[in-house]
MOPAC internal coordinates of N, CA, C and O (Angstrom, degrees):
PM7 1SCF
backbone

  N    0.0000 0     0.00 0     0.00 0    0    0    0
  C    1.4531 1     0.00 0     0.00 0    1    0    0
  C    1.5319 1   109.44 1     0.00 0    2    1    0
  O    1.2310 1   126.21 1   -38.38 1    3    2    1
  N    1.3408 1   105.66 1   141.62 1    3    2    1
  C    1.7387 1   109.38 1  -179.49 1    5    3    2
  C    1.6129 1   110.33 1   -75.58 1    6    5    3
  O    1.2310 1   130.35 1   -41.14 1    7    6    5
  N    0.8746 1    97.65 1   138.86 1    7    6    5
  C    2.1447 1    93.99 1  -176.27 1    9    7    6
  C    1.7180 1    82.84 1  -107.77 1   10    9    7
  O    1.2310 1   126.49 1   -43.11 1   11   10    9
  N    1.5774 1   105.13 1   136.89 1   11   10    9
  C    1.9469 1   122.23 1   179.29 1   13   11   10
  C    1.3911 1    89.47 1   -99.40 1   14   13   11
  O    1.2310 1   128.42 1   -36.12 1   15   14   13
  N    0.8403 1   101.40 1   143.88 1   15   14   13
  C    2.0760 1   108.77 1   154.59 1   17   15   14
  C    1.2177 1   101.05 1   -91.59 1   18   17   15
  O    1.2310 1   125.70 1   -21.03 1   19   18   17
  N    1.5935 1   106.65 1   158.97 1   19   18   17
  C    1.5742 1   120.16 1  -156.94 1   21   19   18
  C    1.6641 1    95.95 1   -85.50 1   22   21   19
  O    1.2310 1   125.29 1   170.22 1   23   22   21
  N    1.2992 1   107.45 1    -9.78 1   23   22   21
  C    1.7128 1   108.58 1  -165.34 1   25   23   22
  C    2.3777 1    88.36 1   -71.93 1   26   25   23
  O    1.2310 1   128.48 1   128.17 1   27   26   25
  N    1.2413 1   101.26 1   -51.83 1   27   26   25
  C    1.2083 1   100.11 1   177.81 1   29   27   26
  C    1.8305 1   125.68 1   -62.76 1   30   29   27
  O    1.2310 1   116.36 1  -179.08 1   31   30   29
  N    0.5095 1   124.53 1     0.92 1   31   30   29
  C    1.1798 1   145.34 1  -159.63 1   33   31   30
  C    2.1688 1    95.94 1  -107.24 1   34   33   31
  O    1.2310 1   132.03 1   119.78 1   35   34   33
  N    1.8208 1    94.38 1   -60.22 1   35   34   33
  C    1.2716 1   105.85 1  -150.01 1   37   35   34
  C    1.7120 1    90.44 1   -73.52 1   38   37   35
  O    1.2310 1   124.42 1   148.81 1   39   38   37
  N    1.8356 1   109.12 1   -31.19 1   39   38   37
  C    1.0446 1   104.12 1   175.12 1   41   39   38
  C    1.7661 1   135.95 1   -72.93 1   42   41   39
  O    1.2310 1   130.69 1   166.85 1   43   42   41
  N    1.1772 1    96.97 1   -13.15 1   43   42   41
  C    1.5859 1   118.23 1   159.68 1   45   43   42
  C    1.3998 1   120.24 1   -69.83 1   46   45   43
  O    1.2310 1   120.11 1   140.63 1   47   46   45
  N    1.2714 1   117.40 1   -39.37 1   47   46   45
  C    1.5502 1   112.70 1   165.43 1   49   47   46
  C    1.4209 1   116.26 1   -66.04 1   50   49   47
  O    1.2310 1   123.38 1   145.39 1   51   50   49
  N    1.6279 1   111.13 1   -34.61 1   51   50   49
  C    1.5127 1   106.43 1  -166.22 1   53   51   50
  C    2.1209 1   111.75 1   -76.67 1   54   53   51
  O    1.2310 1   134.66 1   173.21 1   55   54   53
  N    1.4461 1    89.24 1    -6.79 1   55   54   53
  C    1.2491 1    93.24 1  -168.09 1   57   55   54
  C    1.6714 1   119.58 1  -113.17 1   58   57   55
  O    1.2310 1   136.63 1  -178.93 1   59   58   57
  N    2.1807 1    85.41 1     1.07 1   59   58   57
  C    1.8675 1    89.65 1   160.48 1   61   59   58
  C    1.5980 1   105.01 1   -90.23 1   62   61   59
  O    1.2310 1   122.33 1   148.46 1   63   62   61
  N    1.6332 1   113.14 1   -31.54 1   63   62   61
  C    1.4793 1   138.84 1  -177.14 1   65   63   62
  C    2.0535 1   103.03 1   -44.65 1   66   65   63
  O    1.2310 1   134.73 1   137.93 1   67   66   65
  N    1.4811 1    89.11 1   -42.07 1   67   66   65
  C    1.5322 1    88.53 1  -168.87 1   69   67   66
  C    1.7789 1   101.76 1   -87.86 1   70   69   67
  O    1.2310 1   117.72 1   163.20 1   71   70   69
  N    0.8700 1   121.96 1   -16.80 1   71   70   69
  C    1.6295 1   133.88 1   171.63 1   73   71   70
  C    1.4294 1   118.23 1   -61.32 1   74   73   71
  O    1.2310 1   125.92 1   127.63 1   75   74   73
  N    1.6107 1   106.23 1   -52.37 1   75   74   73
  C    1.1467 1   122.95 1  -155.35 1   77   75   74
  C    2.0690 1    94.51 1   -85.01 1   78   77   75
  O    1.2310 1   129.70 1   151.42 1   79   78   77
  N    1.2848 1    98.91 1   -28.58 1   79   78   77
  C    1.7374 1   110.48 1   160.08 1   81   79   78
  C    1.4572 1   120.20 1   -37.80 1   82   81   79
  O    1.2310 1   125.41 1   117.36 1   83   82   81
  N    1.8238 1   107.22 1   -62.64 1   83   82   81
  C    1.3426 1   110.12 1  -130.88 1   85   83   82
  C    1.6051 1    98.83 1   -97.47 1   86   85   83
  O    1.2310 1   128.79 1   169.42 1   87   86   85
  N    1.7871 1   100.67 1   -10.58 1   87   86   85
  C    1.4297 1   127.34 1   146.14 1   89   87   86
  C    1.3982 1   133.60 1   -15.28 1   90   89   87
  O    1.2310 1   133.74 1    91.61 1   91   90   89
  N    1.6531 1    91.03 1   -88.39 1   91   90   89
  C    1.3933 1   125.01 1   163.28 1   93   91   90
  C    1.2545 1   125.21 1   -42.22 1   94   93   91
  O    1.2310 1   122.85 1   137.49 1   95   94   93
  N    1.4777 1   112.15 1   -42.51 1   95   94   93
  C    1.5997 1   124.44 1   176.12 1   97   95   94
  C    1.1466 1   109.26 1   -69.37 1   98   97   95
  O    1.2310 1   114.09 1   117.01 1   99   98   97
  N    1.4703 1   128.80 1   -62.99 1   99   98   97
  C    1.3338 1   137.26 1   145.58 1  101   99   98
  C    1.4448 1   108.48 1    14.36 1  102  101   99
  O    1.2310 1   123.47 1    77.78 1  103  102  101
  N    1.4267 1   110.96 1  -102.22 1  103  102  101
  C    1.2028 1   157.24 1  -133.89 1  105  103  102
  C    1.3520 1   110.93 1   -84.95 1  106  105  103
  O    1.2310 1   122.25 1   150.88 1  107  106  105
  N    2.0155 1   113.30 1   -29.12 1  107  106  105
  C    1.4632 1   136.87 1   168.01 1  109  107  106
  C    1.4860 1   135.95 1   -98.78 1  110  109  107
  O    1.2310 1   129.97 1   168.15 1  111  110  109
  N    1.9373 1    98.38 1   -11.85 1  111  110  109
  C    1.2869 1   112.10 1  -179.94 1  113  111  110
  C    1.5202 1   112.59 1   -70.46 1  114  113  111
  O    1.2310 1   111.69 1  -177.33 1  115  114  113
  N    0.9069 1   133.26 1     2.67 1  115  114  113
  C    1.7668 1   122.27 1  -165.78 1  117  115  114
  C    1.6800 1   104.39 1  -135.41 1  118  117  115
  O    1.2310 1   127.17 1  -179.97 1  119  118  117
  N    1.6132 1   103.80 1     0.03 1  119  118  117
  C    1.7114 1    95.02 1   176.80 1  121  119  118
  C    1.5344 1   109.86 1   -65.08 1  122  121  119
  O    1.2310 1   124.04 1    -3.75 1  123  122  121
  N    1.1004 1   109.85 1   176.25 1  123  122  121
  C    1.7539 1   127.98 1  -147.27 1  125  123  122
  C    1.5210 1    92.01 1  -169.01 1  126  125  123
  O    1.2310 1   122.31 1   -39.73 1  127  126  125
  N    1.4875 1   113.19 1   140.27 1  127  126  125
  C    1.2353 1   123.35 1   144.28 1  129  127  126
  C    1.2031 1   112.37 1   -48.65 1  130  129  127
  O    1.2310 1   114.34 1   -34.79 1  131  130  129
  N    1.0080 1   128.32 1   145.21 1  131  130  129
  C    1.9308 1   143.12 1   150.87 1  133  131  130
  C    1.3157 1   109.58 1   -71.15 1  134  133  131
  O    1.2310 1   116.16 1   133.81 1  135  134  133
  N    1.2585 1   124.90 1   -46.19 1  135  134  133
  C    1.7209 1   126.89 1   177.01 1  137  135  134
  C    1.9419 1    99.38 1   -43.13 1  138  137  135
  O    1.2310 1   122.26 1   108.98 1  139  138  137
  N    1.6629 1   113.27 1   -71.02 1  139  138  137
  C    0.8387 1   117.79 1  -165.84 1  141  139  138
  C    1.2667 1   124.02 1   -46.27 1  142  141  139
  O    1.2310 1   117.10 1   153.42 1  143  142  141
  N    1.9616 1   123.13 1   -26.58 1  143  142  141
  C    1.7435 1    93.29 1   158.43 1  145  143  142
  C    1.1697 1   132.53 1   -81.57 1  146  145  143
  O    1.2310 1   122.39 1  -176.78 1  147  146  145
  N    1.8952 1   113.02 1     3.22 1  147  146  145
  C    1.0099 1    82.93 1   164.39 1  149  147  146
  C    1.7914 1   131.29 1  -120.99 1  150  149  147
  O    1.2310 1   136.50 1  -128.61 1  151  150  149
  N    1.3951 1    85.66 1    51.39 1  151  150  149
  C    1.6035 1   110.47 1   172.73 1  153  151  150
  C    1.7145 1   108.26 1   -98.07 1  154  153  151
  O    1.2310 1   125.07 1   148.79 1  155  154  153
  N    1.4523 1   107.87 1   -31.21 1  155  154  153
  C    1.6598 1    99.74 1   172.78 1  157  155  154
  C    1.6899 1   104.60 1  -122.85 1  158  157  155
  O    1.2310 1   129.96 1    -6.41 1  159  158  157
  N    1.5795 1    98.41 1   173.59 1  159  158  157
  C    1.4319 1   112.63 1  -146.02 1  161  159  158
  C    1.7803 1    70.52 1  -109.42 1  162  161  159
  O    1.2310 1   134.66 1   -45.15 1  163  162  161
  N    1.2653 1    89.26 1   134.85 1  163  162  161
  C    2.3216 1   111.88 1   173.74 1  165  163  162
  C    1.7948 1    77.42 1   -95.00 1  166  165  163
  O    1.2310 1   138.31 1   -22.51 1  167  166  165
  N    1.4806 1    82.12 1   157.49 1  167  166  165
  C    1.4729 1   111.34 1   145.73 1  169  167  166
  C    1.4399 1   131.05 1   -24.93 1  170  169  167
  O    1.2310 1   119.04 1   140.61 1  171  170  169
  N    1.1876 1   119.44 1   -39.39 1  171  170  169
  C    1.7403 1   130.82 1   172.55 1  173  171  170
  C    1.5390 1    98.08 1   -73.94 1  174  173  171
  O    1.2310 1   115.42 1   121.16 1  175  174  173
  N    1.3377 1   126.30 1   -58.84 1  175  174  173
  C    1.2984 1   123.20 1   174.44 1  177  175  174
  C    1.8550 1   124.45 1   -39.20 1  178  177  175
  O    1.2310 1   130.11 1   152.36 1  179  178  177
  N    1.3676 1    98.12 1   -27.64 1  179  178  177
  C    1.3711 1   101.58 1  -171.18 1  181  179  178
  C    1.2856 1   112.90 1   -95.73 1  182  181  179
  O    1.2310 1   126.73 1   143.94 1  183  182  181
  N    1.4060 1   104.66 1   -36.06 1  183  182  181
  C    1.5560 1   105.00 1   179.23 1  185  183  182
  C    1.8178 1   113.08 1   -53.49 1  186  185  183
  O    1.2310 1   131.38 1   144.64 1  187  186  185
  N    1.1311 1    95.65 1   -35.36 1  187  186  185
  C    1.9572 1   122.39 1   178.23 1  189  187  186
  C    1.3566 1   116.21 1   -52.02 1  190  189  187
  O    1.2310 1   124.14 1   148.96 1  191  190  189
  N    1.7680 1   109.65 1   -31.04 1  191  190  189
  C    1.6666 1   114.20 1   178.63 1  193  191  190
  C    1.2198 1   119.61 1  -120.03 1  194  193  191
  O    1.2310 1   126.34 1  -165.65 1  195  194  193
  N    1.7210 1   105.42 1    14.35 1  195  194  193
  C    1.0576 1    98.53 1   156.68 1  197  195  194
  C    1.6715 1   123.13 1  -111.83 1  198  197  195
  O    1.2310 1   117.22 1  -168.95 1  199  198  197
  N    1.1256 1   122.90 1    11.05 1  199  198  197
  C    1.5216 1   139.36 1   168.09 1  201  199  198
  C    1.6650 1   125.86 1  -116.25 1  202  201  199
  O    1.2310 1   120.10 1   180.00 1  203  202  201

């Protein structure tokens, strides 16, 4: 049986740890309130007050 050192091991966590990060950032950078569109008027709204 192969014996791991814990350094490999510890470095395998740090390098799902940094994955599971760049993920999150990913995946969390572009949320938005929902209230907030409908606090301002889009483009469809405008075209609407001006005809």
């Amino acid at each position: 049986m192969t014996q791991t050192g814990g350094l490999v091991i510890l470095y395998a966590w740090l390098i799902f740890a940094g994955l599971l990060t760049i993920l999150a950032y990913l995946l969390l950078r572009n949320e938005q309130d929902p209230l907030h569109d409908l606090t301002h008027p889009g483009p469809d709204d405008q075209d609407e007050a001006k005809s």
